[in-house]
C-alpha positions as CSV (number, residue, x, y, z in Angstrom):
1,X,10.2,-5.6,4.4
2,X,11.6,-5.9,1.0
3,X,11.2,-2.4,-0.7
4,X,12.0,-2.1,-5.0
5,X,13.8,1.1,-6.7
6,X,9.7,2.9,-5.6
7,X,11.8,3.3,-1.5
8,X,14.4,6.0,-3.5
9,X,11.8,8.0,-4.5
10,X,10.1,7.6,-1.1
11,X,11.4,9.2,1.9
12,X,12.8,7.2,4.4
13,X,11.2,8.4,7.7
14,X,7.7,7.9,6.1
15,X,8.3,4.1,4.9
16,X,9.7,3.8,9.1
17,X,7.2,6.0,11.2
18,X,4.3,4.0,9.3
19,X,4.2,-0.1,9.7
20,X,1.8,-1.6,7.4
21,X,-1.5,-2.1,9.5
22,X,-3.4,-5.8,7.5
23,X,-6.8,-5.8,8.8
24,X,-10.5,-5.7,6.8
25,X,-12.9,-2.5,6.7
26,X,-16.2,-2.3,8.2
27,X,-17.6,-4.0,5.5
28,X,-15.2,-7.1,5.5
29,X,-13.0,-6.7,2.6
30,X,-9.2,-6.6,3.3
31,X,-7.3,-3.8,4.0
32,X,-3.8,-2.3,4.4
33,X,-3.4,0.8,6.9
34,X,-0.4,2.5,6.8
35,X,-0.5,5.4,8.7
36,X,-3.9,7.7,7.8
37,X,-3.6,6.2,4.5
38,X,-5.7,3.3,3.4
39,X,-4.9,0.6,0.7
40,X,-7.8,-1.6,-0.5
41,X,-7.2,-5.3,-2.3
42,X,-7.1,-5.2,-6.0
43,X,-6.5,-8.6,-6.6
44,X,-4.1,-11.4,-7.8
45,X,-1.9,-12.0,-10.5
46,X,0.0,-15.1,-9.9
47,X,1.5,-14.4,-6.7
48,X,1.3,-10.9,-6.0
49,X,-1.7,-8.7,-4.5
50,X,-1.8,-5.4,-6.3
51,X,-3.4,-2.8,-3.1
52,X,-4.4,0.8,-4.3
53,X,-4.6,3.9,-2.2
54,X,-8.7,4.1,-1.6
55,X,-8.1,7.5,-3.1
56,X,-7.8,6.4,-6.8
57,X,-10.9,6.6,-7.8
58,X,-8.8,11.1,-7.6
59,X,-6.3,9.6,-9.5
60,X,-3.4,8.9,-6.4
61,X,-1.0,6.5,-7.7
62,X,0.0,5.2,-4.4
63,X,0.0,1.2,-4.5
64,X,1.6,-1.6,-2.5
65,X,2.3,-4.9,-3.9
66,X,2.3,-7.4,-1.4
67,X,3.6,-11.9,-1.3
68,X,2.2,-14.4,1.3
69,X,1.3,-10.6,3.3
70,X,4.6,-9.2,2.6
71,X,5.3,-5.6,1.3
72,X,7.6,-6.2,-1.7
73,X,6.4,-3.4,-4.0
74,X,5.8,0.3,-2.9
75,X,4.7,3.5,-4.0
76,X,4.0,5.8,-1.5
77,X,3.7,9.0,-3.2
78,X,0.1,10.3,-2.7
79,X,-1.3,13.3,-4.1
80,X,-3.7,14.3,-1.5
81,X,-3.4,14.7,2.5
């Protein structure tokens, strides 16, 4: 897993303890599980997926930016439990 300059500001024991979970959610669409926290597809541009924390729509800035399934982007800083 390829992290950018997002793994400094993210401690290290929560990128390890959590391996990224790619599966779909009970209604079919594709999802990342990492942990208890949920990323759902965004889309494409170019060759990246953008994934946002399903907890956006309260303003959490978590993402992931995935290539070819894998983790090349991360922000893991949530601002909810």
């Amino acid at each position: 897993m390829s992290l950018s300059s997002a793994e400094s500001q993210t401690p290290h024991r929560i990128l390890r303890s959590y391996a990224p979970v790619f599966t779909t959610s009970r209604y079919g669409k594709p999802v990342i599980q990492m942990g208890r926290y949920r990323f759902n597809k965004s889309g494409n541009t170019g060759w990246k997926t953008h994934w946002y924390c399903v907890k956006a729509c309260m303003k959490c800035k978590a993402k992931i930016v995935t290539k070819d399934d894998e983790i090349i982007e991360i922000n893991a800083l949530h601002n909810h439990q």
